[in-house]
SEZAZA-149720 format. One record per residue: x, y, z of N, C-alpha, C in turn. Coordinates in steps of 0.001 Angstrom, whole numbers, plus 500000, padded with zeros to 6 digits. Layout:
N
XYZXYZXYZ...
***
This chain:
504
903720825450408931903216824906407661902234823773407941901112824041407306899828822600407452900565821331406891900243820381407320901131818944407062899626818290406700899766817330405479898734816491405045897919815500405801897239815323406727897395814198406947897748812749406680898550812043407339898893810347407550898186809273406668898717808664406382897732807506405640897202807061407243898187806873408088897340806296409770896246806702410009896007808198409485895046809188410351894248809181409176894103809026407787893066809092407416891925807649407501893030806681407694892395804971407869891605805395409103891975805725409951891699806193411847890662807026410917890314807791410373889296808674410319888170807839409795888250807166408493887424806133408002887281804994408796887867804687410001887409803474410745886379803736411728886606805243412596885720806062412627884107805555412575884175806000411134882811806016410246882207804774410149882927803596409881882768802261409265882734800897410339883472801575411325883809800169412292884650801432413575883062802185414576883867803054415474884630802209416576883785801152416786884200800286418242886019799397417900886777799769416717887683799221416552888876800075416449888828801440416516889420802880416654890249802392417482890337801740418870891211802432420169892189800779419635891659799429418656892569798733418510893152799097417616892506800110416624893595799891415357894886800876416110894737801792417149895698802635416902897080801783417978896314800699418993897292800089419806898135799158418636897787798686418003898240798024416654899416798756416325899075799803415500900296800535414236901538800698414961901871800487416398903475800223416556903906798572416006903058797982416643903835796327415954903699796649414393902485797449413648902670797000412186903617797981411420904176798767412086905202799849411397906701798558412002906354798355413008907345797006413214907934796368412365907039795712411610906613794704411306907146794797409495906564796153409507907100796779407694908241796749407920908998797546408940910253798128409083911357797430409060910898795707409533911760794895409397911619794183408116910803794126407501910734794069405780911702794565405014911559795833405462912243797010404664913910796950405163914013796795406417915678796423406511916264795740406045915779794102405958915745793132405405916271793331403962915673794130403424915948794662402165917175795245401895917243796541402716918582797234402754919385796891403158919185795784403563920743794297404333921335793691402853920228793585402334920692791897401223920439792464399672919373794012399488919258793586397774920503794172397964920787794542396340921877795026395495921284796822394764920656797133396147920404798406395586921583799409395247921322800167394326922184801204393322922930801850394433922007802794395572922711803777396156923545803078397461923437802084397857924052801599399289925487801166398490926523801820399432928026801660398658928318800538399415928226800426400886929310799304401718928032798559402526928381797579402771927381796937403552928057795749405238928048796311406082928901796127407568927742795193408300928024794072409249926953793965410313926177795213410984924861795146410634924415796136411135924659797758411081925311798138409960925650799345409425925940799392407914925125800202407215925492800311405765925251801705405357926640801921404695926902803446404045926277803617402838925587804841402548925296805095401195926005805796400573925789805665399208926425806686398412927072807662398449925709808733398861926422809945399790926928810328400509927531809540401291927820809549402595927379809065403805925762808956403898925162808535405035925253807208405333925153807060406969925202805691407306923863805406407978923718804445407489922204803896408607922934802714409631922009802712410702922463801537411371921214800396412086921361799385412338920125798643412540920595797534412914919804796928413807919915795200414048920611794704412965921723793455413322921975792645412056921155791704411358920383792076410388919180791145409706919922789985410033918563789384410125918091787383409394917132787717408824918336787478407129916877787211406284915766786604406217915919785546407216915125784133407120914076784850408406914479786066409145913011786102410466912140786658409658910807786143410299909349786972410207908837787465411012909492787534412208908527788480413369909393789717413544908400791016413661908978792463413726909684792680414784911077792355414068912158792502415364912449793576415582912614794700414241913251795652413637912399797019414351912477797674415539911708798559415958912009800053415364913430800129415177914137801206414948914949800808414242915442802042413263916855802300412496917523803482412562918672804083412463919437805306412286919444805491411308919383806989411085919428807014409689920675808506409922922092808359410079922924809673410529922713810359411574922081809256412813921924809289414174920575809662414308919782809857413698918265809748413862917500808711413039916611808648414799915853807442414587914773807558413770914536806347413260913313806021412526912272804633413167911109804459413129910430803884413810909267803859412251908983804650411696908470804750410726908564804566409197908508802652408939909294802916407645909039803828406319907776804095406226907325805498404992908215807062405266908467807149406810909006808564406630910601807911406847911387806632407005912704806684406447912595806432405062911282806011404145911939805762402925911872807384402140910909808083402666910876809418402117911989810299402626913198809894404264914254811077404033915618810347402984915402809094403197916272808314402358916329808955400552915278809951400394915159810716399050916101810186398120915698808747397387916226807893396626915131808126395603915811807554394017914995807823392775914072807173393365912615807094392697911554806619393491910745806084394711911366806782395303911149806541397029910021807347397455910049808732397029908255808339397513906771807553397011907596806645396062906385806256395626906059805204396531907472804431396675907519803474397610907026803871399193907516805146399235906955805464400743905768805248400602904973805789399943903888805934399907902890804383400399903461803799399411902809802426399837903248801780400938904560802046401562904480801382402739904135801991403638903391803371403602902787804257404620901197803081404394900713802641403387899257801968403179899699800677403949900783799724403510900904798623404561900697798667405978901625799621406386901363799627407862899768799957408341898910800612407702898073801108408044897120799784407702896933799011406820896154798517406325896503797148407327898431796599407626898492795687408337897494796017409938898059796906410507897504797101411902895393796815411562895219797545410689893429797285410459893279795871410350894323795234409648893636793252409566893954792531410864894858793258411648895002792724412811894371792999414180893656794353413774892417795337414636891413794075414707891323793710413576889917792913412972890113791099413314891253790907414239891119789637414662890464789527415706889916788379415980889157787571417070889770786367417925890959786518417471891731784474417540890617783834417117892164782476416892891008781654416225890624780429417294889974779684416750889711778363417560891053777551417307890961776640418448892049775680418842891520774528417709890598774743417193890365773563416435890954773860415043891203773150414038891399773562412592890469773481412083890188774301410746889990774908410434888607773580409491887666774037408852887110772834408278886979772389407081886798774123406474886842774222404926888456775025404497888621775135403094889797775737402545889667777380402912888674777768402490888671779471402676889259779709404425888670778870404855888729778947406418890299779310407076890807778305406213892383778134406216893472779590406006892669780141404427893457780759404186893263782254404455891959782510405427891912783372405602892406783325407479892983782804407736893843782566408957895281783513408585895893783804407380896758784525407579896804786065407184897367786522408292896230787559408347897628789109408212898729788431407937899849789223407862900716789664406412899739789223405230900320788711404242901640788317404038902871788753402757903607788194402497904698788602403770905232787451404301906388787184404855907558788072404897907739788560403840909153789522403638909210790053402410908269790651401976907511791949401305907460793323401999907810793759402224907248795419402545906003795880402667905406795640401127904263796083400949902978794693401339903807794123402688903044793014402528901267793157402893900875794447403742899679794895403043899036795866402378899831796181401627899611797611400669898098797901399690897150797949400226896315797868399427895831799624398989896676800236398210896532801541398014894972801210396784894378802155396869892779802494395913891885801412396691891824801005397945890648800663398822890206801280399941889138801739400146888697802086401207889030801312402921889270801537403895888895800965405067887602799973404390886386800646404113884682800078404170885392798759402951886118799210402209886386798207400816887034796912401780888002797496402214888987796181403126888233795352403846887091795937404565886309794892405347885665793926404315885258794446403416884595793548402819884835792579401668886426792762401316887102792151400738888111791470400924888822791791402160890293791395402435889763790128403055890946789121402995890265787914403770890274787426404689891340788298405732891601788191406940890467788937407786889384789738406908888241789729408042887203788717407511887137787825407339886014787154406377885057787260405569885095787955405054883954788439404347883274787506403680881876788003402824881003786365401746880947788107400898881821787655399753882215788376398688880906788207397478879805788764397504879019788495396189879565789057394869880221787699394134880843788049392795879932788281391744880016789736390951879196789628389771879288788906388426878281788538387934878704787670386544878291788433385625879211788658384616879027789418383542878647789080382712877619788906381917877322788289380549877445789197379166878490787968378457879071788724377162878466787565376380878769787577375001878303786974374174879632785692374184879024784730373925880256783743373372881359783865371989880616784140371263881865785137370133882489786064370278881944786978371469883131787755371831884348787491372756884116785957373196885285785363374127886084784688373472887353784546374604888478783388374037888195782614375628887872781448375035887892779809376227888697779387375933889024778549376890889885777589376727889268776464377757889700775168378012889127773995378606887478773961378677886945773773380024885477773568379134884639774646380325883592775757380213883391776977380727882393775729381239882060775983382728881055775829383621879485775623382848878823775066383363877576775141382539876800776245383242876833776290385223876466777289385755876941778614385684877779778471385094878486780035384630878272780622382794876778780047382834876489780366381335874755780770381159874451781312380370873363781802380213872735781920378984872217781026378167871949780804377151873132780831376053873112781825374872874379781605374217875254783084374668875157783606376066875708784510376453876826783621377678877983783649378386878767783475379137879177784401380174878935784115381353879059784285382130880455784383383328881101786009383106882390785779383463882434786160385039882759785529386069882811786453387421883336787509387765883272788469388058883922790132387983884017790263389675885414790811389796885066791210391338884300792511391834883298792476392716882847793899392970883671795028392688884779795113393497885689796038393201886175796393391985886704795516390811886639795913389625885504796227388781884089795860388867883058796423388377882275797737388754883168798199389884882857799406390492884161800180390029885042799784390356886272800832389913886625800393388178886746800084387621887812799482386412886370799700385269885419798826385653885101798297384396883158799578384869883051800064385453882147801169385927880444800482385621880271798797385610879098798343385610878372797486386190877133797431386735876885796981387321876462795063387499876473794666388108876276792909387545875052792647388082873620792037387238872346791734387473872549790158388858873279789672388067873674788349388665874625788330389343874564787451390557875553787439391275876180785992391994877161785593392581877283784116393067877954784382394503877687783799395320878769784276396767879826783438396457880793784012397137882149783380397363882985783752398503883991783121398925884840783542399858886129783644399636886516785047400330888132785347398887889233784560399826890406783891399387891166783595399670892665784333399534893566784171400357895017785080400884895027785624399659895235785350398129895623786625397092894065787306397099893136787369397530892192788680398026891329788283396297891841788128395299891313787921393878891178786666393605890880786087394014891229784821394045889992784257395429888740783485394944887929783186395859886985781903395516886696781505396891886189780058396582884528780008396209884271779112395268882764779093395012882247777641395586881012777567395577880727776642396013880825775007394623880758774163395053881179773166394325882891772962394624883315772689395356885113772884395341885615773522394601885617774577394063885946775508392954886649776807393129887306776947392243888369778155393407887997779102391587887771780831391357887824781353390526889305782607390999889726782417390132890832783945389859889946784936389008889939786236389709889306786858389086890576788148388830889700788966387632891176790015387441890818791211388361891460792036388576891476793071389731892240793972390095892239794788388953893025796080388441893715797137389190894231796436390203894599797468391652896127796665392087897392797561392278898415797173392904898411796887394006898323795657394350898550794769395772899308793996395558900502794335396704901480794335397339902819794561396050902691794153395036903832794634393780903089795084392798902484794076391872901197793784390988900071794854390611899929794563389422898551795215389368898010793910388982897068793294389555896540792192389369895195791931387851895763791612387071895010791353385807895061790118385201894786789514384125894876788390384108894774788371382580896091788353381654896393788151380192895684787674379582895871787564378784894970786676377295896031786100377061897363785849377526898553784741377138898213783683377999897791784320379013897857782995380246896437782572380026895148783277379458894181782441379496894586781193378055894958781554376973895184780802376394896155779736376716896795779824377832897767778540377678897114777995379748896317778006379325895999777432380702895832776729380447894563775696379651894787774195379446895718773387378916896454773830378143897798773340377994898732773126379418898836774318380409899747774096380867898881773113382346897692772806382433896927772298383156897141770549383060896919770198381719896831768768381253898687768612381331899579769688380895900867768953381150901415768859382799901052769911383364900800769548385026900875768128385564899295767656384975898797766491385794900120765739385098900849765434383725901584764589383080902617764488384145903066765491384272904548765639385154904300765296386488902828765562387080902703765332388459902763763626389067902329762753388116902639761492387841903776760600387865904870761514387895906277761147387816906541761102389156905705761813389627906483761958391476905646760931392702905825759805392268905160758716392985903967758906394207903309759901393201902194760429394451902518761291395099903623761841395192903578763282396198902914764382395891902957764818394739902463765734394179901097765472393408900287766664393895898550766470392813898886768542392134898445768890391150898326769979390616896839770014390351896460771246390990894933771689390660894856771515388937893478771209388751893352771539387431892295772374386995893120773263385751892128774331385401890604773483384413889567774185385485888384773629384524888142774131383258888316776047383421888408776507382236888592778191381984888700778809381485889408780257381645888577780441380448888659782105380722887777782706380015888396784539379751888264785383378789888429786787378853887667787146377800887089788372377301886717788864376636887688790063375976888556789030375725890013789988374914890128791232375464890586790843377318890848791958377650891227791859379161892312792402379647893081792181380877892006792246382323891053793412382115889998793744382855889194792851383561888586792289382282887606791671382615887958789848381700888058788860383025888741787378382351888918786971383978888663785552384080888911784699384908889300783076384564889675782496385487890355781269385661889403780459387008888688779389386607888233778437387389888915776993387763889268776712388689890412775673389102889780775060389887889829773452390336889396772876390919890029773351392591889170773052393400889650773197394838891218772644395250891888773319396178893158772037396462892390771024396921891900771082397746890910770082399179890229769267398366890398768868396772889834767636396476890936766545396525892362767145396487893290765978396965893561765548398607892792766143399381892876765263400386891907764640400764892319763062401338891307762411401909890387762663402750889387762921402822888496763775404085887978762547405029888282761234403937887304760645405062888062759942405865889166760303405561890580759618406485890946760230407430890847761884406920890938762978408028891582764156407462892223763792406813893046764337405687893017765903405392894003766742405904893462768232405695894667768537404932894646770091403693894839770290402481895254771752403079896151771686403245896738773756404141897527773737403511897342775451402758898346776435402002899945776610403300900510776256402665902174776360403295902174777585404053901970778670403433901785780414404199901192779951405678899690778929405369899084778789406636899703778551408212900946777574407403901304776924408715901483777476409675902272778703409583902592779246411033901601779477411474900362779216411230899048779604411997898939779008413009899576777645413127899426776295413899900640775982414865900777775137415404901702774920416289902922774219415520902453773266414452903443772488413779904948773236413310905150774242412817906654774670413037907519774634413847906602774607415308907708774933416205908176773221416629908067772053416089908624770973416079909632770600415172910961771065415331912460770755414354911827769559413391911453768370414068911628767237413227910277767335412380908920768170413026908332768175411302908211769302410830909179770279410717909839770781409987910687770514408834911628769685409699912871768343408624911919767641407439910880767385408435909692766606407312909507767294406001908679768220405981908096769105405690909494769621404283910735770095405078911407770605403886911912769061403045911869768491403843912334766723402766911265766319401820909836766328402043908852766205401202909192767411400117909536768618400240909356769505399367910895769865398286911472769510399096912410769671398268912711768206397059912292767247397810912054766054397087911743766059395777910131767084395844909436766672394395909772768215393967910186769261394723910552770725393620912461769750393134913099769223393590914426769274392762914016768164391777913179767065391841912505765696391567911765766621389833910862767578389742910839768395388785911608768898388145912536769380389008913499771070388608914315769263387564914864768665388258915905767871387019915129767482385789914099767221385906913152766941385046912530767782383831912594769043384299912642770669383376911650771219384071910929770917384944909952772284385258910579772784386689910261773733386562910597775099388025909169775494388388908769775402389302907953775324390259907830776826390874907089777826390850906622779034391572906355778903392987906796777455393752906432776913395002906421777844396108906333779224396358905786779840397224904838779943398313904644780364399695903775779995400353902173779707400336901600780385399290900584780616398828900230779550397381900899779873396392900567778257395657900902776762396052902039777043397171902024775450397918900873775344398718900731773832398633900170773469399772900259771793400443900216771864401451900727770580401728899222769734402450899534768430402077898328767690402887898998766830403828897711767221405386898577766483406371897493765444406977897931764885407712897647763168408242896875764093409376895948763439409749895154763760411376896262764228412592897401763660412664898404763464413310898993765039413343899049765628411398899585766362411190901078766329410145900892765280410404902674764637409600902095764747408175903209765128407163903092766348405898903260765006404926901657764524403886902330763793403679902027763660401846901800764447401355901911764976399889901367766313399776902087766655398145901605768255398015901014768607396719900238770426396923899525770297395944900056771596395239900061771818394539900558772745393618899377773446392954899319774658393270898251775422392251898524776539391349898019777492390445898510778286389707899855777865388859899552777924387846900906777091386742901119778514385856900810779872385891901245780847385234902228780854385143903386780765386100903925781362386169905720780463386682905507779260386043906431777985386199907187778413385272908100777427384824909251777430383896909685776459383388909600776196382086910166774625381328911164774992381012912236773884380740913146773642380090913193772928378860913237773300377585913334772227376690914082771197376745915602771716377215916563770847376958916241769428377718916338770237379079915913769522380412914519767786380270913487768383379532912921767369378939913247766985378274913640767242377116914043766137376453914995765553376729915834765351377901916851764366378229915919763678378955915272763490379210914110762717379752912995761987378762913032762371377459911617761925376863910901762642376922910506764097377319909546764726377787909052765488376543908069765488375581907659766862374889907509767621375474908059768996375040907511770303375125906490770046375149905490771041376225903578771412375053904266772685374004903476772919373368903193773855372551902912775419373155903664775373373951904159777121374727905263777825374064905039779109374403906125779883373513906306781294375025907347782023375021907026783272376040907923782902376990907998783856378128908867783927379359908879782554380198907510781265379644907414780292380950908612779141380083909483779561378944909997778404378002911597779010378404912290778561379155914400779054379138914748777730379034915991777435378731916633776966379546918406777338379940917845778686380384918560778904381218919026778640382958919884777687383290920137778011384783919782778552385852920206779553385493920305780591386613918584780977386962918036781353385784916391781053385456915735779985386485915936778753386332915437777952386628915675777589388264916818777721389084917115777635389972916305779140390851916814779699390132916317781345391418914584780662391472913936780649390188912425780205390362911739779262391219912793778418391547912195777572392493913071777563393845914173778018393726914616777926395667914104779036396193914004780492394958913493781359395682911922781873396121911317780573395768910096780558396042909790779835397280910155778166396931910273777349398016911163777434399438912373777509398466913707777810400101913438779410400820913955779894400246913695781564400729912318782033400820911471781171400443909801782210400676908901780733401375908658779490400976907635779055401564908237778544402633909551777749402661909789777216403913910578777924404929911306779319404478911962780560405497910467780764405999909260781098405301908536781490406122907925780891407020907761779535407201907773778753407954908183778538409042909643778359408660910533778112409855910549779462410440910530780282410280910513781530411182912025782542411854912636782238411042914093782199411353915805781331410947916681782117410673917566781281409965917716780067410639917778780197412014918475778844412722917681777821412302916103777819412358914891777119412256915348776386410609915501777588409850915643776684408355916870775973407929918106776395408824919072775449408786919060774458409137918112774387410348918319772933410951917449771794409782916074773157409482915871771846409202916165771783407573916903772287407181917219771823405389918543771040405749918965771164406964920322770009407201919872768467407215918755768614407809918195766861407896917774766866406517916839767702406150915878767225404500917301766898403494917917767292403465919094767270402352920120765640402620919883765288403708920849764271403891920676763036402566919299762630402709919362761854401930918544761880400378919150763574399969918589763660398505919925763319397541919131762815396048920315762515395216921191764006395001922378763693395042922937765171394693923392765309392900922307766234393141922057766656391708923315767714391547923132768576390306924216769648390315923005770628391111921559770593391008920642771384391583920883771765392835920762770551393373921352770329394974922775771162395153923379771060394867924772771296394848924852772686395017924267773378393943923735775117394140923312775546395064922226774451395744921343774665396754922202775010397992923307773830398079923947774159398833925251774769399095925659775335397991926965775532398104926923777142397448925677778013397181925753778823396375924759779925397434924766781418397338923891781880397813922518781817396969921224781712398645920224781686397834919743783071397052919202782345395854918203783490395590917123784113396120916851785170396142915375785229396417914956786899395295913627786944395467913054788420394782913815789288395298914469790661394699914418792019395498913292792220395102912386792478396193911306792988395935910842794511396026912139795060396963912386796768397467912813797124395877914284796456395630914466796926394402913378796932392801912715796057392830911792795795391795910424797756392321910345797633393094909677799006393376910410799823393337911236800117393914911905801530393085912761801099391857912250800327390462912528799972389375912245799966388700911146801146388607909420800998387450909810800801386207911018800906385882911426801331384492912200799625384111912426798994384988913193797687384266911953796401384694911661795927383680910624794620383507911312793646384120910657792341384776910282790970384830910869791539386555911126789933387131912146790042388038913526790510388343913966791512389383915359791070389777915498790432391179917273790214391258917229789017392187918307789627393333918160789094394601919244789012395414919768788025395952920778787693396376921674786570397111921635786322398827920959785768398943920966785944400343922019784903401175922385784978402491923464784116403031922874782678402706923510781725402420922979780495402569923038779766404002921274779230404092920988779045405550921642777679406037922297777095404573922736775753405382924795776253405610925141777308405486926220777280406215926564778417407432926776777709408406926294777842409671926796779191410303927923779413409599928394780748410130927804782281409069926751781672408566926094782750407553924412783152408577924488782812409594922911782910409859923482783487411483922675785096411630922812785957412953921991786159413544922187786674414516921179786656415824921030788262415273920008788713416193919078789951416191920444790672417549921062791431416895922235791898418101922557793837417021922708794823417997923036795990417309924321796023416959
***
């Protein structure tokens, strides 16, 4: 029987065409990046709360039906592809797309499918490295296109299904690309603004929205007269203009969960939730700066709408020395592998996310909207917070404080608990600083020092005495049918007999 070809072999065929002299790396690659998924994907089948897995053993878990898989005993907390192989009823797997396709679970090949595009798409961003310089980095784009592995403990951490190989080079940001964004000009009555639209992003009484190539070629099928360069940063939609200016653009394609678009809820409450930002950021004796939105824009319509935000890198001192790195970045650098600024690092952060969280907001503090500013030295010494979509108030919570509400309504208003806690440990604890530390031992040690001398809140208390939260993010994909987030429990890294070594 003819067999389809591989997502491997059709990337290998288009790299070919597009970039021949990089053929013999991409293919030495796709063992570490099937690696690399595979331990994503275990990770997963260790800790969510998926439907079909009945029992769950060190390193062995029965399904439903009967079958047993077997595998290294996860750490949730590693990021390097430990995971080479799994059993799946005594055959091996090395390939996580063809175990999620014999695993023939409700939606599993869809999921295969895309993690057949990760692996393929990871090994191509890593074909396409050069190392970097020993020096850091000078500008922000510079920074964030240093990580070149996307999300940490995602699966689909490079899933870019509906791009070409030729598309990836010239968009993804781990090869660098200078992205010429088109500007669309609509009429001003046919928009909804909010804060105050660019003057260079306007054209008489027409406005000027930035469109990404890719969506004006795929989504929206037109062409843009005008154009501005930019350089895309780690969410790939998301790119820097000149003037310190960072635009979100919308970009109608599922990468890595998402179909990346950009509401008419969130353009309307961006200056609201921008100006109450800076209010709250004030409370935290300088640790914290929040980008602010200059001004958002859509033409009543998910497609086509962007968000202009000031740079992080205007809160650090430059002339002091002062550098402004996305949290994701760090492992780029040597600084993790030092326990004590590590300890640093989670004591600054947990400081001003529980310093909020009592206060009513929950923080999306993830590797990618954190960012921390460090001293010449390197020592971590305030942070910046960007993207406010997607936070969480508490009414109650403020007003035991004095705090007004703004005038928000929708999913960013609970005050529920359980809400509020998963939103921020499982962003910060389980996603920006696990990814960091690189391993459970790494984040125990160091959330054992950061915690010594925080007030113990009841927050705290969860933190430590409760399993963490984090995304299922396996389960949320094979879940098409149930909305928002779900969650899993992972061991908590600060008790000591919850965190394992890599052993069969």
């Amino acid at each position: 029987m003819h067999r389809p070809p591989t997502v491997e072999a059709e990337v290998a065929e288009e790299l070919a065409v597009v970039r021949p002299g990089l053929v013999s790396r991409y293919s030495a690659e796709l063992p570490g990046a099937r690696a690399a998924v595979l331990t994503r994907l275990w990770r997963a089948l260790a800790h969510e709360p998926l439907p079909w897995i009945a029992r769950r053993g060190p390193g062995v878990l029965r399904l439903s039906d009967g079958r047993r898989m077997r595998g290294p005993v996860a750490d949730p907390y590693a990021t390097a592809g430990y995971v080479t192989a799994v059993r799946l009823d005594g055959v091996s797997y090395d390939d996580p797309a063809r175990l999620m396709t014999d695993l023939a679970v409700p939606h599993g090949a869809y999921l295969a499918s895309e993690l057949a595009h990760s692996v393929a798409s990871l090994a191509l961003s890593r074909a396409g490295q050069e190392g970097h310089s020993d020096e850091w980095p000078g500008s922000d784009w510079e920074w964030e296109q240093r990580v070149v592995d996307g999300h940490p403990f995602h699966p689909n951490c490079r899933s870019r299904p509906g791009f070409s190989v030729a598309e990836q080079f010239a968009y993804g940001p781990e090869h660098r690309p200078l992205v010429r964004l088109g500007l669309m000009p609509v009429g001003a009555p046919e928009c909804l603004v909010t804060g105050a639209w660019p003057d260079d992003l306007r054209d008489g009484e027409r406005l000027l929205i930035p469109v990404h190539p890719w969506q004006a070629e795929h989504v929206l099928k037109r062409a843009c007269d005008e154009q501005a360069p930019a350089h895309p940063l780690m969410s790939l939609r998301t790119l820097a203009l000149s003037g310190d200016r960072h635009v979100k653009t919308a970009l109608s394609a599922r990468l890595t969960s998402s179909v990346r678009d950009i509401s008419e809820w969130s353009i309307s409450t961006s200056a609201v939730l921008s100006a109450f930002a800076e209010e709250l950021a004030a409370r935290t004796d300088g640790l914290l700066h929040t980008t602010r939105t200059i001004g958002a824009i859509t033409a009543h319509s998910p497609d086509l709408a962007a968000v202009v935000r000031e740079s992080p890198q205007v809160y650090g001192e430059r002339a002091r020395g002062e550098r402004v790195v996305p949290v994701a970045a760090l492992a780029t650098t040597e600084l993790p592998r030092s326990p004590s600024w590590l300890a640093d690092l989670a004591r600054l952060a947990l400081t001003v996310g529980l310093r909020l969280l009592e206060l009513g907001v929950a923080l999306e503090a993830h590797g990618q909207n954190l960012l921390v500013v460090l001293s010449p030295t390197g020592a971590p010494l305030r942070l910046v917070y960007r993207d406010l979509a997607d936070i969480r108030l508490s009414p109650t919570r403020l007003a035991r404080h004095g705090i007004p509400l703004p005038q928000l309504t929708g999913r960013v208003v609970t005050d529920d608990e359980t809400t509020l806690r998963r939103k921020l440990f499982g962003s910060l604890v389980a996603g920006a600083l696990a990814g960091t530390a690189g391993t459970g031992t790494a984040l125990r040690a160091a959330l054992e020092t950061a915690v010594r001398d925080l007030p113990r809140t009841p927050d705290l208390v969860a933190l430590l005495e409760e399993p963490l939260p984090t995304k299922a993010l396996t389960l949320m994909r094979l879940s098409p049918g149930t909305p928002g987030d779900q969650w899993a429990g992972l061991p908590n890294p600060l008790r000591a007999e919850t965190v394992v070594e890599h052993r069969f």
